[in-house]
C-alpha positions, 0 to 999 in steps of 0.5 A: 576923457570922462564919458557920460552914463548917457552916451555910455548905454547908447554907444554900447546898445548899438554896439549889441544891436548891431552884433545881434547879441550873438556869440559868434565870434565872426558876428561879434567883434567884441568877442573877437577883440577879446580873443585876438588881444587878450584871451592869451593872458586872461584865458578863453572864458575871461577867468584870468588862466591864458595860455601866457601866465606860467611866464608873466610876473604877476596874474591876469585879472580874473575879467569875469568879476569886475562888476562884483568887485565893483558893487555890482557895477560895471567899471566902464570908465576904468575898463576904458582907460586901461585898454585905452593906456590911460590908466596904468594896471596896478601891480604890474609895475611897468606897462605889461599889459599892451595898451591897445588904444595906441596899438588900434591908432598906430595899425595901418588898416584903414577904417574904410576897409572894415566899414565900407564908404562910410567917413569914419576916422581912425579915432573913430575905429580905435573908440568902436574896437574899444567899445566892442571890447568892452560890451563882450566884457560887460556881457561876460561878468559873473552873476 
């Protein structure tokens, strides 16, 4: 699924204008997605030094340097496809690291119970959790 640059910067400054840009995790989901999904491999701070990684196989990724890793670009479209299951985590041999696309589809929550009456689909809640992601980890890269 290629998603363009376009649509890429739209989703993600609705994303923040709708979060305020505040650090609040009960304000931010994308901060709250990454501390309930992934802060216990990567750590709190996002530098790869979770509570889990005295018994995993292989490091987590320090997350705060993906944009220097990639030119000083943010790797959106990378970053997609490993939360979302399409693009295996090199190094790690078989899947370690939870694919949380199929976990956000398969979560019996209904979407209506997070965005009211509004007519969102679970497609559309798995994308925005997704998104939320995402935008938290963009905004927490290395200067």
């Amino acid at each position: 699924m290629k998603i363009s640059r376009s649509l890429q910067a739209l989703a993600l400054s609705a994303l923040v204008f709708c979060t305020g840009a505040q650090a609040d995790e009960r304000s931010d989901p994308g901060k709250r997605e990454y501390m309930d999904r992934c802060a216990v491999c990567h750590g709190q701070s996002g530098k790869g030094d979770g509570g889990m990684i005295d018994i995993l196989r292989v490091a987590p990724t320090d997350l705060t340097t993906l944009s220097r890793q990639n030119g000083g670009v943010f790797p959106f479209d990378r970053v997609y496809s490993v939360i979302d299951g399409r693009q295996a985590v090199k190094g790690h041999g078989s899947r370690d690291m939870p694919v949380w696309g199929k976990a956000y589809g398969s979560e019996t929550v209904r979407a209506g119970e997070h965005y009211g009456d509004m007519p969102y689909t679970m497609e559309m809640y798995v994308r925005a959790r997704i998104l939320s992601l995402i935008d938290y980890l963009n905004r927490i890269q290395a200067r």
